[in-house]
C-alpha positions as CSV (number, residue, x, y, z in Angstrom):
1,X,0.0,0.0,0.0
2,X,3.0,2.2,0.2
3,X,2.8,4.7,-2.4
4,X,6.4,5.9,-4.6
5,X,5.7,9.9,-4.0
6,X,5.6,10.4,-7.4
7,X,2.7,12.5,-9.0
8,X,0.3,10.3,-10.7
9,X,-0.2,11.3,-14.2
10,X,-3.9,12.0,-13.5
11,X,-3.4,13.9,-10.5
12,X,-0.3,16.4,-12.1
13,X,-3.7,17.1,-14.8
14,X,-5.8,17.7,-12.0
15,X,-3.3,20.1,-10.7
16,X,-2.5,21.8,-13.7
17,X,-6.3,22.5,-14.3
18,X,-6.6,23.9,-10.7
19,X,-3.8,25.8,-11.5
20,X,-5.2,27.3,-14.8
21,X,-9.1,27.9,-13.3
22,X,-6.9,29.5,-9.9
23,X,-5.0,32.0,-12.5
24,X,-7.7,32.9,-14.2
25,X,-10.0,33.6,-11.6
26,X,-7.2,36.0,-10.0
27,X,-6.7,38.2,-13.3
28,X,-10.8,38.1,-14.2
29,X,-10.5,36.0,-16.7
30,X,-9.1,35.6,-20.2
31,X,-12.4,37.0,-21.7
32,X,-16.4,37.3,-21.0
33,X,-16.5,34.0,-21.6
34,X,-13.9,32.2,-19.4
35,X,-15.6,34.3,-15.8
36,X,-19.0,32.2,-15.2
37,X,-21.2,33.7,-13.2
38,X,-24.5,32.7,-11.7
39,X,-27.1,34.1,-13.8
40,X,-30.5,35.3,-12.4
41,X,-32.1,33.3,-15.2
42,X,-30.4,30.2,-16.5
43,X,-30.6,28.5,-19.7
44,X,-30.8,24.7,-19.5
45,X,-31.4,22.7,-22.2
46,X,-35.1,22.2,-21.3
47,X,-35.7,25.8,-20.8
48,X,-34.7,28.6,-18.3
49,X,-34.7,28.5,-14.2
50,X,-34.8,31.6,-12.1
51,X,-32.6,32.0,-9.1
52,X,-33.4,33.0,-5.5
53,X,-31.1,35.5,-3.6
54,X,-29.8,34.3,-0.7
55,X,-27.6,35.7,1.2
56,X,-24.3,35.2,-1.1
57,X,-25.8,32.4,-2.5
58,X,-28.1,32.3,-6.1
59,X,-30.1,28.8,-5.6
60,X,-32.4,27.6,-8.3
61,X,-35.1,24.7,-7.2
62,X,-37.3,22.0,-8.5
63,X,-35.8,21.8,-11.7
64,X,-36.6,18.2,-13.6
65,X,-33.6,16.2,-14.8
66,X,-35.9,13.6,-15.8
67,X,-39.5,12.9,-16.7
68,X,-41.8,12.0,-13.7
69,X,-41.6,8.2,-13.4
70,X,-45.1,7.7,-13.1
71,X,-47.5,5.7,-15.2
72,X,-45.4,3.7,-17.3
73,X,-42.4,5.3,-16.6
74,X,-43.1,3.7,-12.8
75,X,-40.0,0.9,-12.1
76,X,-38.7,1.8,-15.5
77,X,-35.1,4.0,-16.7
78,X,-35.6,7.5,-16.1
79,X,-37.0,9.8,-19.2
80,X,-35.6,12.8,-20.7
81,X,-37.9,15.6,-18.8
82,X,-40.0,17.7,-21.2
83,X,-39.0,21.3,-22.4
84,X,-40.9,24.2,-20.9
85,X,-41.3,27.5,-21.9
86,X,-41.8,30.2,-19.1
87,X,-39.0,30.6,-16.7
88,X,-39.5,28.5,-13.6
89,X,-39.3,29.9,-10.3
90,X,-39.6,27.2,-7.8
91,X,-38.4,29.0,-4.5
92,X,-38.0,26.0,-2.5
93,X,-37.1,22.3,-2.9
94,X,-39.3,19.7,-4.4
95,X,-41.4,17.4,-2.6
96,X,-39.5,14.2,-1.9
97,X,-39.3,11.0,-3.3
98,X,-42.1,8.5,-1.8
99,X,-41.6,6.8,1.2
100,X,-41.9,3.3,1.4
101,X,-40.4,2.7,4.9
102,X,-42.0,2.5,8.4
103,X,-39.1,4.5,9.6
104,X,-39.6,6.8,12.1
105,X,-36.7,9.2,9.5
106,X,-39.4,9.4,6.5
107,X,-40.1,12.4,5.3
108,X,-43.9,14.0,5.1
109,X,-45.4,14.4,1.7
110,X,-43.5,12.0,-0.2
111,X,-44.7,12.1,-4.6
112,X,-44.0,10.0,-6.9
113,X,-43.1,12.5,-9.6
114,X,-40.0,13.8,-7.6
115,X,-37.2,13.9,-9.8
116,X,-35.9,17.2,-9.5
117,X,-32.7,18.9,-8.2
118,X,-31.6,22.0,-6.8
119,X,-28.6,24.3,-7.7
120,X,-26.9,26.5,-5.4
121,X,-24.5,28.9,-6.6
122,X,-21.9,31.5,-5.5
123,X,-22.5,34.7,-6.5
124,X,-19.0,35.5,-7.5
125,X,-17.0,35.4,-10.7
126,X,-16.1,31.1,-11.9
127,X,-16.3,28.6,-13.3
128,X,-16.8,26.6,-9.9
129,X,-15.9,23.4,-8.7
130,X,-19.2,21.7,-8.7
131,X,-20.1,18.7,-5.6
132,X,-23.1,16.7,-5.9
133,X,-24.5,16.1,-2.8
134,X,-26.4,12.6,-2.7
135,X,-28.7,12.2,0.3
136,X,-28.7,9.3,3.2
137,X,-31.8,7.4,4.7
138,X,-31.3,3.7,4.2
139,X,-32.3,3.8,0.4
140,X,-36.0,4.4,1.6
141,X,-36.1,7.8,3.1
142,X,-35.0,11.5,2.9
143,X,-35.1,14.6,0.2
144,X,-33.7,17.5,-0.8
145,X,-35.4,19.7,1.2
146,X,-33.2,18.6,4.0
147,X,-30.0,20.3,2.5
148,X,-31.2,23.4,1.2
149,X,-28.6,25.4,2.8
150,X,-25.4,24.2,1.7
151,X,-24.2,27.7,2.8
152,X,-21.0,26.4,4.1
153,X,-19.9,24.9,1.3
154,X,-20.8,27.2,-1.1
155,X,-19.5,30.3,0.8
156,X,-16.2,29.1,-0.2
157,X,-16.8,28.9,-3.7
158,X,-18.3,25.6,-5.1
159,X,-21.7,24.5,-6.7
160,X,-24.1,22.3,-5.2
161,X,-26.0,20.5,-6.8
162,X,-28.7,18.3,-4.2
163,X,-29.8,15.8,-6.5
164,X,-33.2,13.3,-5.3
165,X,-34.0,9.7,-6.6
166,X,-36.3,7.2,-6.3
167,X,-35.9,5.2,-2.8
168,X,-37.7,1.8,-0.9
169,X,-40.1,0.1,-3.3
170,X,-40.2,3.1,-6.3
171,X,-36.4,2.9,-6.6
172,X,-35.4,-0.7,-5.4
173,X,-37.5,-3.5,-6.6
174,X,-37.0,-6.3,-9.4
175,X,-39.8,-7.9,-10.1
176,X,-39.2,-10.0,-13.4
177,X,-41.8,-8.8,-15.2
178,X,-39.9,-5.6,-15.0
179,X,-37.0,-6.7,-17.0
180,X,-35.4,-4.5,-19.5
181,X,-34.6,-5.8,-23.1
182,X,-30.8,-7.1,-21.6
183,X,-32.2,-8.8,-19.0
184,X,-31.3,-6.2,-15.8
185,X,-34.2,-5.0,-13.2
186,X,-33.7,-3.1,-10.5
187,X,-31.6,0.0,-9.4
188,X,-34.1,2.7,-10.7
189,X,-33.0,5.0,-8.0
190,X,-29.4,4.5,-9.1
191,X,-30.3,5.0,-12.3
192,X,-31.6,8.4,-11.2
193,X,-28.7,9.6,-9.7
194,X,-26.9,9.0,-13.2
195,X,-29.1,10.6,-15.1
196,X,-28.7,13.7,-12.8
197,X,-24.7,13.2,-13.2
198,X,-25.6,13.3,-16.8
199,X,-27.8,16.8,-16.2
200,X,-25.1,17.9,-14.8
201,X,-22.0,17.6,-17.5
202,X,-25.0,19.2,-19.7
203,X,-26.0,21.8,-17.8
204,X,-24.3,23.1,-15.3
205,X,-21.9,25.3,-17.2
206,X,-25.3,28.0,-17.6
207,X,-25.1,27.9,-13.6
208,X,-21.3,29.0,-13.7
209,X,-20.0,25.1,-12.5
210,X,-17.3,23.4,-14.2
211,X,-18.4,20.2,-15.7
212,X,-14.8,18.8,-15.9
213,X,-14.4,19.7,-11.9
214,X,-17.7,17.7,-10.5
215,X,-17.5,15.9,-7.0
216,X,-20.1,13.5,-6.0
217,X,-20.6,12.7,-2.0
218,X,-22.7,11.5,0.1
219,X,-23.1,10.1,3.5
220,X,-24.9,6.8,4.8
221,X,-27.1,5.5,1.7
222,X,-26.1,8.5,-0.6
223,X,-22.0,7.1,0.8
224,X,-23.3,4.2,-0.6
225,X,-24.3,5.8,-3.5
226,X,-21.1,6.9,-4.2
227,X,-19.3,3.3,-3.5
228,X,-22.0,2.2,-6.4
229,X,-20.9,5.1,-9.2
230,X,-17.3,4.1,-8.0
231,X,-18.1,1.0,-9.6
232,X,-20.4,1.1,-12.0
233,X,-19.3,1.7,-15.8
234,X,-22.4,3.7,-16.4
235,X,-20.7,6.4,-14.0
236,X,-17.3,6.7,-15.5
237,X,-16.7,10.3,-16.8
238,X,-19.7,11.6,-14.9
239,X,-18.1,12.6,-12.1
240,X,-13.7,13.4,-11.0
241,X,-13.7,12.9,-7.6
242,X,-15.5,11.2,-4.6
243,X,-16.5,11.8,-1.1
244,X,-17.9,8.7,1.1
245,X,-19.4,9.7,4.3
246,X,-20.2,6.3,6.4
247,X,-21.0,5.0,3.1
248,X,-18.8,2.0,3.8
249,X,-21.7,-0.9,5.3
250,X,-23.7,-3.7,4.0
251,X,-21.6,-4.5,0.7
252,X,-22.1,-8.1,1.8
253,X,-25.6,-7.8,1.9
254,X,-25.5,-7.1,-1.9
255,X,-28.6,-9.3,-3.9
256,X,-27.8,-11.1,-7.1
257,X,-30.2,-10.0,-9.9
258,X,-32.0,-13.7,-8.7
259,X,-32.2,-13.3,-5.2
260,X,-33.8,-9.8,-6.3
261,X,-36.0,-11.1,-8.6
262,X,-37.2,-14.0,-6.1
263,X,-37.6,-11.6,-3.5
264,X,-39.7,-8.8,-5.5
265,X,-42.1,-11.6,-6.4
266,X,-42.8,-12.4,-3.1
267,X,-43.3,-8.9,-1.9
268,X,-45.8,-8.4,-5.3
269,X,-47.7,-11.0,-4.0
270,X,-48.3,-10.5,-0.4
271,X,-48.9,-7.1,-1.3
272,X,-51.4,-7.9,-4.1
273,X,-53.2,-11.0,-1.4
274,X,-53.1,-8.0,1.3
275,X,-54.5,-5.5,-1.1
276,X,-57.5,-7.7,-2.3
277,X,-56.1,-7.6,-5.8
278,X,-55.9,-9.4,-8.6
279,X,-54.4,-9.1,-12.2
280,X,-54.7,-12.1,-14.5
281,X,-50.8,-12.0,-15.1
282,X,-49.0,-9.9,-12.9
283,X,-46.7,-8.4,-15.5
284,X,-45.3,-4.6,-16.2
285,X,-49.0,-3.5,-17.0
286,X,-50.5,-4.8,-13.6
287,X,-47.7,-3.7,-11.4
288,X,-47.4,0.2,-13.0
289,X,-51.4,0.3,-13.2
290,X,-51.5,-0.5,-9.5
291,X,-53.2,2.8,-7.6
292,X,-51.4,5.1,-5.4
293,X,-53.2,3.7,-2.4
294,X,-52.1,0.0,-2.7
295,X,-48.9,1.4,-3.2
296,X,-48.5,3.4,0.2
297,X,-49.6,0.8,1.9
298,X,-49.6,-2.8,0.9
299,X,-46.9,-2.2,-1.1
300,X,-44.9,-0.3,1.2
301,X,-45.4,-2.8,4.1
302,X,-44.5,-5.9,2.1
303,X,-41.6,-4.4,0.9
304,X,-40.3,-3.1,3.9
305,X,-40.9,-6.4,5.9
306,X,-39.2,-8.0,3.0
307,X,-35.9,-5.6,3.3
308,X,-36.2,-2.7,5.7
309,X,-33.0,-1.4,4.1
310,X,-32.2,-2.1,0.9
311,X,-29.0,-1.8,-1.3
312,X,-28.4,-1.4,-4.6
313,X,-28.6,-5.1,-6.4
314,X,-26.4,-6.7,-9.1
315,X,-28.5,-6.2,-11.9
316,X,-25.9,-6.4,-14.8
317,X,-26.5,-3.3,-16.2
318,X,-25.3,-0.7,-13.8
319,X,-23.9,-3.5,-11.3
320,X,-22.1,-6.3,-13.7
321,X,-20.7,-7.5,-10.7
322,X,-20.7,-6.6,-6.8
323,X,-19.0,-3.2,-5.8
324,X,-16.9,-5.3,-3.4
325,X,-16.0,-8.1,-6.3
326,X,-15.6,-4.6,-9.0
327,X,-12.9,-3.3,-6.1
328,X,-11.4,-6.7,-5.7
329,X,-10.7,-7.0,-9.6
330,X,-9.1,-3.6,-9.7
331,X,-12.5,-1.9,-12.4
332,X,-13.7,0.8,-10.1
333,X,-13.6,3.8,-11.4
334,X,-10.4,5.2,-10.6
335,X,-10.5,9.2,-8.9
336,X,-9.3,10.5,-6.1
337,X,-11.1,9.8,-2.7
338,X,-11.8,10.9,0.7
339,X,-13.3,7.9,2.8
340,X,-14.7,8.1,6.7
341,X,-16.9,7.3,9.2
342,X,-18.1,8.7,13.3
343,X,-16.3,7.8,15.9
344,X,-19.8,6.7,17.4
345,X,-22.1,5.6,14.4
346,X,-23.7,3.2,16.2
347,X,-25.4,5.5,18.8
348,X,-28.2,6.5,16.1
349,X,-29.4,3.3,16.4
350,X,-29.4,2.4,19.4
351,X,-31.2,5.8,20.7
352,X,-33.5,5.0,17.9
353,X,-34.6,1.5,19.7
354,X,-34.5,3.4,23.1
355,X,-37.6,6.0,21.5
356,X,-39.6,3.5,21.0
357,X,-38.3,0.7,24.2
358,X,-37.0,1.0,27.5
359,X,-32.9,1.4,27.7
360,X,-30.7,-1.6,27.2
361,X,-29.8,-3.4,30.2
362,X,-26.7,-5.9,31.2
363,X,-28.6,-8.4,30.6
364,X,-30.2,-7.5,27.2
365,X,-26.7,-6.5,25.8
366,X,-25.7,-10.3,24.0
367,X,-29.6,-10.9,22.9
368,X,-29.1,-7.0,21.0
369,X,-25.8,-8.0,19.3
370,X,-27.8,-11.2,18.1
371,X,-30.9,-9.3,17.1
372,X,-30.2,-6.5,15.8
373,X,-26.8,-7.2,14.4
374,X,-26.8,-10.7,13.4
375,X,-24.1,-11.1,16.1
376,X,-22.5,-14.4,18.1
377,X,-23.9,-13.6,21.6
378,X,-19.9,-14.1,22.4
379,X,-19.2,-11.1,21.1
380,X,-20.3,-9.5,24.4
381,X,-17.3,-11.1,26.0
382,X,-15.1,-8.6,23.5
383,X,-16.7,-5.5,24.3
384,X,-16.9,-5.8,28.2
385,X,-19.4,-3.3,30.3
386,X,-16.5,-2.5,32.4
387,X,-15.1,-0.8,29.6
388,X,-17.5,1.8,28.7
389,X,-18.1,4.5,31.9
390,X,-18.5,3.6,35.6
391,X,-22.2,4.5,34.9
392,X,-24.1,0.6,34.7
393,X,-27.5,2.1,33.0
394,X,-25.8,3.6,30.4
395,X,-22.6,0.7,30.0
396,X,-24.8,-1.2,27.7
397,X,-26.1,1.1,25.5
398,X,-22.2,2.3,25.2
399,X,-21.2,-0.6,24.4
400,X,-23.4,-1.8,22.0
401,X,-22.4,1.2,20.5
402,X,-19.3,0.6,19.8
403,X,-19.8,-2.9,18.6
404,X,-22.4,-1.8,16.1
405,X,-19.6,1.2,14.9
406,X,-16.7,-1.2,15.0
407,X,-18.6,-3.9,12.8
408,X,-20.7,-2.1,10.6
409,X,-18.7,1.5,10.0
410,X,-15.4,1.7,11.2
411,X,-13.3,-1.3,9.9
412,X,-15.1,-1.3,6.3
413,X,-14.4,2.2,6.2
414,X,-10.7,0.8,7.0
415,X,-10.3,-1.6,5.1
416,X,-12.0,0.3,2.0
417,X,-8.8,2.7,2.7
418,X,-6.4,0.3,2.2
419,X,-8.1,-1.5,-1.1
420,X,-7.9,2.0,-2.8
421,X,-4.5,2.8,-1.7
422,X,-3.4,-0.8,-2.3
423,X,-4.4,0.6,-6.1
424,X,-1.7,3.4,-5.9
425,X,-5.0,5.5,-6.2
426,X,-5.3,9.0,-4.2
427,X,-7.4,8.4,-0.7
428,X,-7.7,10.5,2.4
429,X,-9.6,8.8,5.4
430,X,-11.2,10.6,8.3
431,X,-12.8,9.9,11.9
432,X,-15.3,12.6,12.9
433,X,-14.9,13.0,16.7
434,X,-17.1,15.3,17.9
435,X,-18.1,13.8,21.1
436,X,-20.4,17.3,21.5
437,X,-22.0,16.7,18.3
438,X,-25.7,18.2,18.8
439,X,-28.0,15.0,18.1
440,X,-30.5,14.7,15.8
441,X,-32.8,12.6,17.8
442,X,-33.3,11.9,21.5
443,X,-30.8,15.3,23.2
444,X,-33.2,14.7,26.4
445,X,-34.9,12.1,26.5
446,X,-32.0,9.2,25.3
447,X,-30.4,8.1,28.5
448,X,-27.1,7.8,27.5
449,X,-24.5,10.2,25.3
450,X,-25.0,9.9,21.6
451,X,-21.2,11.2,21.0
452,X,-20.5,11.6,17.4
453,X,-23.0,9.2,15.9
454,X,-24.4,8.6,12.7
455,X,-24.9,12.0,10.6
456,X,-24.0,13.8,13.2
457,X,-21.1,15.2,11.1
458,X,-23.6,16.7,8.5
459,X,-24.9,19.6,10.3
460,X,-20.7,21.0,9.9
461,X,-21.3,20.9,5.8
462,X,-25.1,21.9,5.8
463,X,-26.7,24.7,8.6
464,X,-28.8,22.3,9.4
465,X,-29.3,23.6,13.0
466,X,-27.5,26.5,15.2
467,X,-24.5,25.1,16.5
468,X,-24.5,27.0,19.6
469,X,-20.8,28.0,20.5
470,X,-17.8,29.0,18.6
471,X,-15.7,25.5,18.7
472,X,-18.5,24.1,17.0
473,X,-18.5,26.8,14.6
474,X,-14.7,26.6,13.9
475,X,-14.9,23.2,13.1
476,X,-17.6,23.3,10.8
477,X,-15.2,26.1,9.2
478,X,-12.6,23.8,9.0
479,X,-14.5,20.7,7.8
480,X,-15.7,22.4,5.1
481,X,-12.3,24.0,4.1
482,X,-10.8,20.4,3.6
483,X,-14.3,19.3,1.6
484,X,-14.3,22.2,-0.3
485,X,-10.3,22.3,-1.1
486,X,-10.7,18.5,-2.0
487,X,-13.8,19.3,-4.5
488,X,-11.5,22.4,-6.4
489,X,-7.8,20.4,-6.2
490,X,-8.4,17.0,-5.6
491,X,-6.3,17.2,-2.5
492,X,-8.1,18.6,1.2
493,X,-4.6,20.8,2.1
494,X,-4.4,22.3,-1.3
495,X,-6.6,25.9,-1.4
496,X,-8.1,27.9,1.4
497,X,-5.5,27.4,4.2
498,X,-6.1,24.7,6.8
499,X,-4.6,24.6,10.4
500,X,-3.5,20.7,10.1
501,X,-2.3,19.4,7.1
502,X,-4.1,15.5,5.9
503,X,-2.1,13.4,5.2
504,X,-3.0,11.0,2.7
505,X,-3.8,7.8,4.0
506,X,-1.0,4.8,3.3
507,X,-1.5,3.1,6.3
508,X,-4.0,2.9,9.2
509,X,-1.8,5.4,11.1
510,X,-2.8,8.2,8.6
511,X,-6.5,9.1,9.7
512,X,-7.0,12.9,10.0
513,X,-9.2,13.0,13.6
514,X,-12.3,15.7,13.5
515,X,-12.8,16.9,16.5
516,X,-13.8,20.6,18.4
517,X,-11.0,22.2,20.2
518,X,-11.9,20.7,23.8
519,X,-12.1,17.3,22.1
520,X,-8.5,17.2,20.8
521,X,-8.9,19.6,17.5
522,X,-8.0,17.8,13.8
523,X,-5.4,15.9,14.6
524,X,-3.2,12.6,13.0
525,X,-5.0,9.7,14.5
526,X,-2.4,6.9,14.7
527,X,-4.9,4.8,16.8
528,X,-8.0,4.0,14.8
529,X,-7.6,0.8,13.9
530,X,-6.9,-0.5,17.9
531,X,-9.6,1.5,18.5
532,X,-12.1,0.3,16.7
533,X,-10.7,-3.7,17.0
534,X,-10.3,-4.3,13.3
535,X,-7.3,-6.1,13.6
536,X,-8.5,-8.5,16.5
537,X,-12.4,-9.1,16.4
538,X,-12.6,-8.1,13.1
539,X,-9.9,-9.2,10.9
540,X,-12.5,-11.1,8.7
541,X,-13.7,-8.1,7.7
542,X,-12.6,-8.2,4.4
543,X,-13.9,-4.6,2.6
C-alpha cells in the first residue's frame, strides 16, 4: 500500500487544471467568456430557471432532470424531462421521493413525480468546482429539502447541486416482469442519480459550475451511493472525484439479480393478497397500473418487511458485478477519494430503539448483538461493560455502541482505505470526533451520550441547526475547508489554508481525527484501527 511519492499522471492534470481555473480567476478572466457567473435566469437545455437571492448564494429549485416516473415510466429508466417554456421559479425544494419505509426518519409528503434537483451557486465570478450532494436514509427515506442550505460549502466557492432519486419500493425493486430488453431490473434509484450526473456535464456550465471539476458525495445511503458510481461503468466520466461519508456498510448484503428477482415476487404478491387484488398475469401493465393507495400501503409494508434497508442489487446493467468483487478485480472507477466514518455511528441506532423501548440493560446486551446485528452472543465477551463509563445504566447502550460502529462502520471504512490505496490511487480517510455533536434525535430524553454518531457530522457541511458555541463553529469552518479544497484540487490541504495538514492515507496510522477544540482539535490519529478492534475481532472483515 506504500505509495512511490511520485505525482500520478492524473493527479499532475488535476493540478494543472486547478492551476489554470486558480489564475484565471485572479486576473478576471481571459475574456467574457472564461468568468462564469451565476445568472438570475439560466438557460438549460429544457428551458430557463430563475434563481433565489440568498444571502451570497443564487439557488435555483425544483428543476426536472428527468421525466416524472409515473404511469409507465413507474420501475422503469428515467426519461428525458419535457421542455418548458416560461421561466421556472420554484423557491423552494421539491417534494421528496415516496416513502416506502415505516421508519420513524421518513419524510412527510412524499410524490412520486419527484425527480428534480436543486442548484446552489456563489455569486462570485467562476467557473466553480461543482459537488453533488447525494442524500442518506437507508435507500428508503430522505429529500432535498433537508440540504437546502449548503451555505457552508458554497461560501467558499463551489456549486451544489442536491440531487433526489427514487428510494424503498419506487427505486429498489425487481420484479421480473420488470426486465429491460438485456435482462437487468432493479436499481431505478441509481439510475436516477446517473441521469442527474448526466444533467449535470450538460447543464451546469449555464449555472457558472465546471463540468470537468464535479464531485459527488454523500453520507450513509447516498455514501453508498457513491461506493456504487465508483463501480459502476455507467458512471465513469460523470463525475472526478469522490467523497464517502459512512457510506462504507452492507456491501455483503448485496442481492444477485435472482435473489432480487425472487424476493420482488414475493413482496408483489403479499402485497397484491393484502390489497384484495388481482391481475390475470401480474406483468409490467398490472404492477405500473396498480393505484397510489395499494402502493403506500400494501406495497410499502410488504416491501419493507421484505428488506427494511435495501442496497443497490447486481443487476448487470449498472452492477455487472458486486462493488466489493468490482474493487477486488481492480475496475472501479479510478479518482481521487476521501473515505470516513463517526467515531460513534452506532449510537443513532441504538437511541433510535430506546424511543420507541425501555434502555438496554446488562442483561439485554448479548440478545441485542444477536438481534439486531446478526451477532454471536460471544461477542459481548469482547466489548466488556467494564469498559464503557462507571455509569451501569448507560454501560450497555455504550457498548453496543461501539460494537455496532466497530462492525458495521469503522473497519469497512478501513479496510475500503487500504483497497484504494493498495491501487496506488489518491485516498484520504477521516474519523469525525465530535463527542459534543448536537444529536438529531433523542438530546433529552436518550439516557445515554450519543457522541459523534451517525450523521452527526452533516450539520458542519449543511446549517442544518444553530450550532450553539464558537468551537463548534470553527470546526464546521474547517471541515468544510478540507471538503471544499478536496472538491477544487483533488487534494483537502491544497486551497483555502487549513490549520492541520491531511495526510493521505497509506496506512492505518494516517486518519486525519475531526474533533472541536476541547475534544483534541483535527489531529493525525495513529490509533483507529486498535480503537475500533479491526485487527483482532474483526480481521474477517474483508472490505
Amino acid at each position: 500500500m506504500k505509495k512511490d511519492g511520485f505525482i500520478q499522471p492524473a493527479r499532475l492534470r488535476t493540478l494543472l487544471a486547478s492551476a489554470a481555473i486558480t489564475l484565471l480567476a485572479a486576473c478576471g478572466g481571459g475574456s467574457d467568456d472564461d468568468a462564469k457567473r451565476a445568472p438570475d435566469v439560466a438557460k438549460t437545455t429544457k428551458g430557463e430557471v430563475r434563481a433565489v437571492d440568498r444571502a451570497g448564494m443564487r439557488s435555483y429549485f425544483g428543476i426536472p432532470f428527468a421525466a416524472p416516473p409515473v404511469g409507465n415510466l413507474r420501475w422503469a429508466p428515467p426519461a428525458p424531462a419535457a421542455n418548458w417554456t416560461a421561466p421556472l421559479a420554484k423557491t423552494q425544494s421539491a417534494a421528496p421521493c415516496l416513502q416506502t419505509s415505516s421508519s420513524s426518519f421518513r419524510l412527510p409528503n412524499g410524490q412520486e413525480d419527484c425527480l428534480y434537483l436543486d442548484v446552489h451557486a456563489p455569486t462570485g465570478d467562476g467557473p466553480f468546482p461543482v459537488m453533488v450532494w447525494i442524500h442518506g436514509g437507508a435507500f428508503n427515506t430522505g429529500g432535498t429539502v433537508t440540504y437546502a442550505d449548503p451555505s457552508p460549502l458554497v461560501s467558499k466557492g463551489v456549486i451544489v447541486v442536491n440531487i433526489a432519486y427514487r428510494m424503498g419500493a419506487m427505486g429498489f425493486l425487481g420484479h421480473p416482469a420488470l426486465k429491460a430488453a438485456d435482462g437487468s431490473v432493479g436499481n431505478y434509484g441509481i439510475m436516477d442519480q446517473q441521469a442527474a450526473l448526466r444533467w449535470v456535464q450538460e447543464n451546469i456550465e449555464s449555472f457558472g459550475g465546471a463540468k470537468n471539476n464535479v464531485t459527488i458525495f454523500g453520507e450513509s445511503a447516498g455514501g453508498f451511493s457513491v461506493m456504487t458510481h465508483l463501480a459502476s461503468p455507467l458512471s465513469r466520466g460523470l463525475f472526478s472525484k469522490a467523497i464517502v461519508q459512512s457510506g462504507g456498510y452492507a456491501f455483503d448484503r448485496q442481492l444477485t439479480r435472482e435473489a432480487l428477482e425472487a424476493q420482488s415476487t414475493t413482496i408483489v404478491n403479499n402485497a397484491l393478497t393484502a390489497a384484495g387484488v388481482t391481475c390475470a398475469t401480474v406483468d409490467a401493465a398490472c404492477l405500473r397500473g396498480l393505484s397510489a393507495d395499494v402502493v403506500n400501503n400494501q406495497l410499502a409494508t410488504a416491501f419493507t418487511t421484505a428488506n427494511s434497508s435495501p442496497v443497490p442489487s447486481v443487476d448487470g446493467r449498472v452492477l455487472p458485478r458486486s462493488i466489493k468483487a468490482t474493487f477486488a478485480a481492480g475496475e472501479n472507477n479510478r479518482v481521487p477519494v476521501v473515505n470516513g466514518s463517526n467515531r460513534d455511528e452506532w449510537s443513532l441506532f441504538v437511541a433510535a430503539r430506546e424511543l420507541a423501548a425501555p434502555p438496554l440493560t446488562a442483561a439485554g446486551y448479548p440478545t441485542y448483538l444477536q438481534t439486531s446485528l446478526g451477532l454471536p452472543a460471544t461477542v459481548a465477551s469482547l466489548y466488556p461493560l467494564t469498559d464503557y463509563g462507571t455509569n451501569a445504566a448507560q454501560q450497555p447502550s455504550l457498548a453496543a455502541t461501539a460494537v455496532g460502529t466497530d462492525v458495521v462502520f469503522a473497519c469497512p471504512a478501513l479496510n475500503l482505505s487500504k483497497r484504494i490505496a493498495a491501487q496506488n490511487s489518491q485516498i484520504w480517510m477521516y474519523e469525525f470526533r465530535d463527542r459534543t455533536a448536537i444529536p438529531s434525535i433523542g438530546r433529552t430524553t436518550v439516557s445515554f451520550p450519543q457522541g459523534a454518531g451517525h450523521s452527526y457530522e452533516l450539520q458542519y457541511l449543511f446549517n442544518l441547526r444553530d450550532l450553539e458555541n464558537n468551537e463548534r463553529r470553527d470546526l464546521q469552518t474547517s471541515m468544510s475547508r478540507y471538503w471544499t479544497n478536496f472538491s477544487r484540487t483533488g487534494d483537502p490541504n491544497n486551497g483555502t489554508a487549513v490549520a492541520v495538514a491531511w495526510p493521505a492515507f497509506t496506512a492505518p496510522d494516517k486518519v486525519l481525527a475531526l474533533d472541536v477544540a476541547s475534544g483534541g482539535g483535527n489531529r493525525v490519529l495513529t490509533t483507529f484501527e486498535a480503537e475500533h478492534k479491526c485487527a483482532t475481532a474483526w480481521s474477517s472483515l474483508t472490505f
